[in-house]
N, C-alpha and C positions, 0 to 999 in steps of 0.2 A: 591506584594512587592518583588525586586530581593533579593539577597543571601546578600549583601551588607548592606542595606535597613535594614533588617531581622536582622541579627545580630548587628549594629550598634543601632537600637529600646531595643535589648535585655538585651544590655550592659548598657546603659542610662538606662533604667529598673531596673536594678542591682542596680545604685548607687543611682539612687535615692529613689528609695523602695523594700530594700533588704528585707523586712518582708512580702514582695508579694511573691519574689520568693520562700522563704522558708515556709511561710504559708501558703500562699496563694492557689484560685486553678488555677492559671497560671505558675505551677511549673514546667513543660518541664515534670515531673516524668510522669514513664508507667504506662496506665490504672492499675485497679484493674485487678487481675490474672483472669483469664477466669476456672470457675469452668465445668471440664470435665464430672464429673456427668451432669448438666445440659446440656450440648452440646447435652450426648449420649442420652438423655432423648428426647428431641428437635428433635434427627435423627431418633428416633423410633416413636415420633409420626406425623412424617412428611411421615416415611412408610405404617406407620398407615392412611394416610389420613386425618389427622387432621390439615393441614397446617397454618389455623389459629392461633392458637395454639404453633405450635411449630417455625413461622415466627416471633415471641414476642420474643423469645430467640435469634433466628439464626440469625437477622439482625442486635444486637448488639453484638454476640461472637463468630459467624463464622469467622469473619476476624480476629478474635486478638487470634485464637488458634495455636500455635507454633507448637505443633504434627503433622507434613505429614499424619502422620496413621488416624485422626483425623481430620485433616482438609479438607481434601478433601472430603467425604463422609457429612462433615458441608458445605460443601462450595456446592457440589450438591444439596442436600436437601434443600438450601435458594432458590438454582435458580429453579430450578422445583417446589418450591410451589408456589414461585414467578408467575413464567410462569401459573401457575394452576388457580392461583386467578387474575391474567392478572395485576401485580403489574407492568408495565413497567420498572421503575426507578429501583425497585430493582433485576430487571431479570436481564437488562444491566451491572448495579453494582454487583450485581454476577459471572456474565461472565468474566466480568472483571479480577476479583481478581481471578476466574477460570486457565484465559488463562494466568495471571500471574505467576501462581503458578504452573499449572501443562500445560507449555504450548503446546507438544508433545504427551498428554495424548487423544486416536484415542474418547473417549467417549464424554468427552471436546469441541474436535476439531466437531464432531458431532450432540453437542447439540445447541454449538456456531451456527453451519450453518443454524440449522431448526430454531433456532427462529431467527435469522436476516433476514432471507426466508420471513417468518410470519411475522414479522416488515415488511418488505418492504413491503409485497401484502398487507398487509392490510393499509397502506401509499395509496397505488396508488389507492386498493376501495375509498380512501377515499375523494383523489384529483379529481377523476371521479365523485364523488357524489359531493361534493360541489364545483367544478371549473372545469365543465368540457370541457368550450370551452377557458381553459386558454393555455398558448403555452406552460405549464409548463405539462399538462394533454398531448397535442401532441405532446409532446417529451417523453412522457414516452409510447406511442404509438406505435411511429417512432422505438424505441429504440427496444422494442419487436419485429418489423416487421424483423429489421434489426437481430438480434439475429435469427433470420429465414430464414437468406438467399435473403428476400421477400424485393429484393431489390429495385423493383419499387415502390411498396406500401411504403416504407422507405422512398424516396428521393420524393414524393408525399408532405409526411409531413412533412418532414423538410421543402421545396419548400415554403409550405403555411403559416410556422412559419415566414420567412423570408419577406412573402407579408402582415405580419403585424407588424413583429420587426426585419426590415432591418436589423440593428446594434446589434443584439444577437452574443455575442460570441458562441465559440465552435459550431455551427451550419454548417459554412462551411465546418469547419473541418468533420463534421461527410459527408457531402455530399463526401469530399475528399476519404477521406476511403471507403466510398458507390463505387465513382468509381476504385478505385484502387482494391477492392475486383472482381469487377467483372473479365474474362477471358479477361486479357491485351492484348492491340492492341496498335497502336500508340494514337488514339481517347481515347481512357480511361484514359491511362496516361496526355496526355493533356489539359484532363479534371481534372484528379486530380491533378494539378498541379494550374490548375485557381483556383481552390476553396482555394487547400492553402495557395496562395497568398491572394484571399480577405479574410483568416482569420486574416493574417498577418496586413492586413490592420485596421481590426476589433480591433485584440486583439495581438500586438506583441510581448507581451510576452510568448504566447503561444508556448513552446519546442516541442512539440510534432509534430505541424505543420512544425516548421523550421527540426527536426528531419528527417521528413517523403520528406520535398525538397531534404534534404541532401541523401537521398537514390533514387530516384530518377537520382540524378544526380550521385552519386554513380554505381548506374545498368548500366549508360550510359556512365562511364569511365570518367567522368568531375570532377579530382580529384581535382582541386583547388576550388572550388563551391564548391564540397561535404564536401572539408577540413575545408570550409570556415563554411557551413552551421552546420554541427556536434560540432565546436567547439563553436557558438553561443546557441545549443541546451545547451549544456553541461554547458555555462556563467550561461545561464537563467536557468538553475536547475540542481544544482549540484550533486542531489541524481539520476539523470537519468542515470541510467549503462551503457544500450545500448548505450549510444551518446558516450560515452567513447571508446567503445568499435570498434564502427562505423570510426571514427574517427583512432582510431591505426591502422585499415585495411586500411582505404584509406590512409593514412599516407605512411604506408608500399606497396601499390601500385605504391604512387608515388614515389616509392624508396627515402622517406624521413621516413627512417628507426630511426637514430641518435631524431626526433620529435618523432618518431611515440612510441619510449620506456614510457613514462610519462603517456600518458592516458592508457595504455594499463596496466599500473603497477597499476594506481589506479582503473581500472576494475577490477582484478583477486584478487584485496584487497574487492573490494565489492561483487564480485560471484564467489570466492575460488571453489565452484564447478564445475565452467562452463569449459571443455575443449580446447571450442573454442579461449579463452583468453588467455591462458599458450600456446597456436600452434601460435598465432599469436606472442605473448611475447616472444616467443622462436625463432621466426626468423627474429624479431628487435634486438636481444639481437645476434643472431649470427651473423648478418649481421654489427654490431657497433665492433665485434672484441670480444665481451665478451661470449668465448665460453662454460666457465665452467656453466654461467648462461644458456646461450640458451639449454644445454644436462638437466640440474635440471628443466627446463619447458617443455621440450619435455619428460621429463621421467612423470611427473607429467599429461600430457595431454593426455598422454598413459594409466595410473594408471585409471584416469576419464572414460577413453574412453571403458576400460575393463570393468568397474562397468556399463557405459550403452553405448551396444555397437550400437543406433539407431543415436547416437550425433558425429554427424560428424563434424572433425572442420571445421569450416566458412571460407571462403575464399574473 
């Protein structure tokens, strides 16, 4: 139900039975207060190893305790006993409300990885054990082969995925990247370039593919195609940075500096850290005559570049 929807129900609610809202238990009013003895009680018998026990409390008042000091040691103790007694649902639902709350916290960020880790392997035991000659079990295969470098064994399986499900998306694409990974010659690239193309064919909505034409053509100076391909990347998904970014350099290559300010402005608005976006922002914005801008992005690209000095701007 949108926000519209939602309130417009609530109002009609109202008039028509206002002795609901006020009585009733569909009152919007805040749970009952969360009693912190029993929280801290819940935390120490969760230390204690008694997680059953203390998951009776914590998965109704972990989330509704207000105290940082206090929630967060509630909010670990749900997910680790969770994780302990393999609660799935409420491992993830922990995490959650974890990465919400303390999202920067390196312990968090920690526990998050090793059980998403555990989720997946024990996903793929699982696909291996009851679907193992599905294309879904040889892609997760391929995918590991490929995560190894072990690029012919990778392009093997995908190959065979394809000699039973022609029309699978993202498949060529990964062939693409297979050949573009390996040590470039003129044959690789022209080989990643077929495969992109029949993903395009497959699935053309795929950014990532139109993306990766665009660099291509990019490396090879063909600034109107790259301009062309970067800015369909970027139509077709608007959250993709890089295409942004991609885009303002070729722009700026083809000395269309006055175009090339717009995506590059809305780059440094989504990766304020990235250097490479305020070097390149910096020399559309000097090159359009706006020089006080171009010196506050080259001062800032500098600022970056000192905090890490391995990030060289992109050119």
């Amino acid at each position: 139900m949108n926000r519209f929807l939602r309130i417009t129900f609530h109002v009609s609610l109202a008039i028509l039975c206002p002795t609901v809202l006020l009585f009733g238990q569909h009152t919007g009013q805040a749970p009952p207060a969360v009693s912190t003895a029993a929280v801290e009680h819940a935390i120490d018998m969760a230390a204690k190893g008694h997680c059953q026990e203390a998951l009776k409390i914590l998965r109704k008042s972990a989330s509704r305790v207000s105290d940082k000091q206090l929630k967060y040691p509630a909010e670990m103790a749900t997910v680790r006993c969770a994780m302990s007694l393999n609660e799935q649902e409420t491992s993830v639902q922990g995490l959650v409300a974890l990465n919400r709350d303390f999202p920067d916290d390196p312990e968090v960020l920690y526990i998050t990885t090793h059980y998403y880790s555990e989720l997946a392997n024990k996903a793929a035991q699982r696909i291996a054990s009851v679907a193992p000659t599905s294309y879904q079990a040889h892609q997760l295969e391929a995918e590991a082969l490929e995560s190894h470098e072990k690029w012919d064994a990778a392009a093997s399986e995908y190959r065979g995925i394809l000699e039973q499900n022609p029309k699978l998306p993202g498949i060529h694409y990964r062939l693409a990247r297979i050949a573009l990974s390996r040590p470039q010659t003129p044959e690789t690239a022209q080989e990643g370039k077929r495969e992109l193309e029949e993903e395009l064919q497959i699935d053309p909505t795929n950014a990532s593919a139109v993306f990766f034409l665009g660099e291509l053509t990019r490396q090879a100076g063909q600034w109107d195609e790259a301009i062309a391909r970067f800015t369909k990347a970027a139509e077709l998904d608007p959250g993709f940075a890089e295409a942004f970014l991609a885009l303002g350099m070729s722009l700026n290559s083809a000395q269309r500096f006055q175009e090339g300010v717009a995506p590059l402005e809305t780059y440094v608005k989504m990766l304020p850290e990235d250097p490479a976006g305020h070097y390149q922002l910096s020399i559309a914005y000097a090159r359009t005559g706006r020089k006080t801008d171009a010196v506050r992005e080259m001062t800032i690209q500098h600022e970056l570049s000192q905090k890490n000095p391995g990030g060289a701007p992109k050119q």
